[in-house]
Structure formats: structure tokens, C-alpha cells
C-alpha positions as CSV (number, residue, x, y, z in Angstrom):
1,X,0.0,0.0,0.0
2,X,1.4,3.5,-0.9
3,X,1.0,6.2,1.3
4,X,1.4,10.1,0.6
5,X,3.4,11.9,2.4
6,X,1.1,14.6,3.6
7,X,-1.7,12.0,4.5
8,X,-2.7,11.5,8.5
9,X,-4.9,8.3,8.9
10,X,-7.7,8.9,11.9
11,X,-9.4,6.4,13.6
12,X,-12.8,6.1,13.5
13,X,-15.0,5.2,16.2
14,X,-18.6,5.1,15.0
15,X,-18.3,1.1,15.9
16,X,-17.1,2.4,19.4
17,X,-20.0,4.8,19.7
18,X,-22.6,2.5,18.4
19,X,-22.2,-0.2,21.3
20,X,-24.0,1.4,23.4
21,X,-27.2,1.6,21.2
22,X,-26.8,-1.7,20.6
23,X,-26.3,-3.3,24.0
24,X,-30.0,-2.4,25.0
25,X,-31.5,-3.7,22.2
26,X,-29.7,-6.6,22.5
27,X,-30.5,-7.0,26.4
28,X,-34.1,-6.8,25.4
29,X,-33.9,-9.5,22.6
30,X,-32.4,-11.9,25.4
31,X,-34.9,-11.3,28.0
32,X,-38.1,-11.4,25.6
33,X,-36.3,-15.0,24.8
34,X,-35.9,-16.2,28.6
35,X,-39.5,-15.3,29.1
36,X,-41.0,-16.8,26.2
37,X,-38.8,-20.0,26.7
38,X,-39.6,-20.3,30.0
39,X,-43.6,-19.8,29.2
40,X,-43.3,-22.7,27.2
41,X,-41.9,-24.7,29.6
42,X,-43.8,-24.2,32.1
43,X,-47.2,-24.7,29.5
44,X,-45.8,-27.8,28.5
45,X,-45.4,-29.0,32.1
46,X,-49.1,-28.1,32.9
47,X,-50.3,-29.7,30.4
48,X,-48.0,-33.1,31.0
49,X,-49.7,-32.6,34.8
50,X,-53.3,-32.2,33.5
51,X,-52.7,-35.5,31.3
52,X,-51.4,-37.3,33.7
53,X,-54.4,-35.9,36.2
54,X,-57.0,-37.2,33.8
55,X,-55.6,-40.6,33.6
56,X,-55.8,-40.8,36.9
57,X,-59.3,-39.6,37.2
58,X,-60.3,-42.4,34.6
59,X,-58.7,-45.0,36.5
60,X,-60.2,-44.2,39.5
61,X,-63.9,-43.8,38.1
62,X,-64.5,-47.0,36.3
């Protein structure tokens, strides 16, 4: 690569200074995730216990 003499290279940050609008969004997106994972699990388990309640209903009530 071939500089000029005269040339100064800055850095540039905008990557730096967009992290922090990032991070929140980012945040968010996890949590709405744990919450809607775990609300699944939880249905799923409640309806494994409801199952498991009417078989034993049936058994019981011939």
C-alpha cells in the first residue's frame, strides 16, 4: 500500500460509539427470549400434569 506523504490516517469510532445503542436492544432480545422460553416450559409442564391428572381420574372412576 502506498502512502502520501502529507496524509494523517484517523481512527474512527462510529463502531465504538454504536455499542452502546446496541447493548439495549440486544438486552431486550435476550430477556423477551428467557421469558418466552420459560412460558413454554412451564405450559408444557401443565399440560404433562393435566394429562397425567385425567388418567388418573379415569382409572379411578371406572
Amino acid at each position: 500500500m502506498i502512502r502520501e506523504g502529507n496524509v494523517d490516517l484517523l481512527a474512527d469510532h462510529s463502531l465504538l460509539l454504536a455499542i452502546p445503542a446496541f447493548l439495549p436492544a440486544v438486552a431486550l432480545v435476550g430477556l423477551v427470549l428467557f421469558i418466552a422460553i420459560r412460558d413454554r416450559r412451564a405450559e408444557k409442564r401443565d399440560s404433562a400434569e393435566d394429562r397425567s391428572a385425567q388418567t388418573d381420574r379415569t382409572e379411578e372412576n371406572p
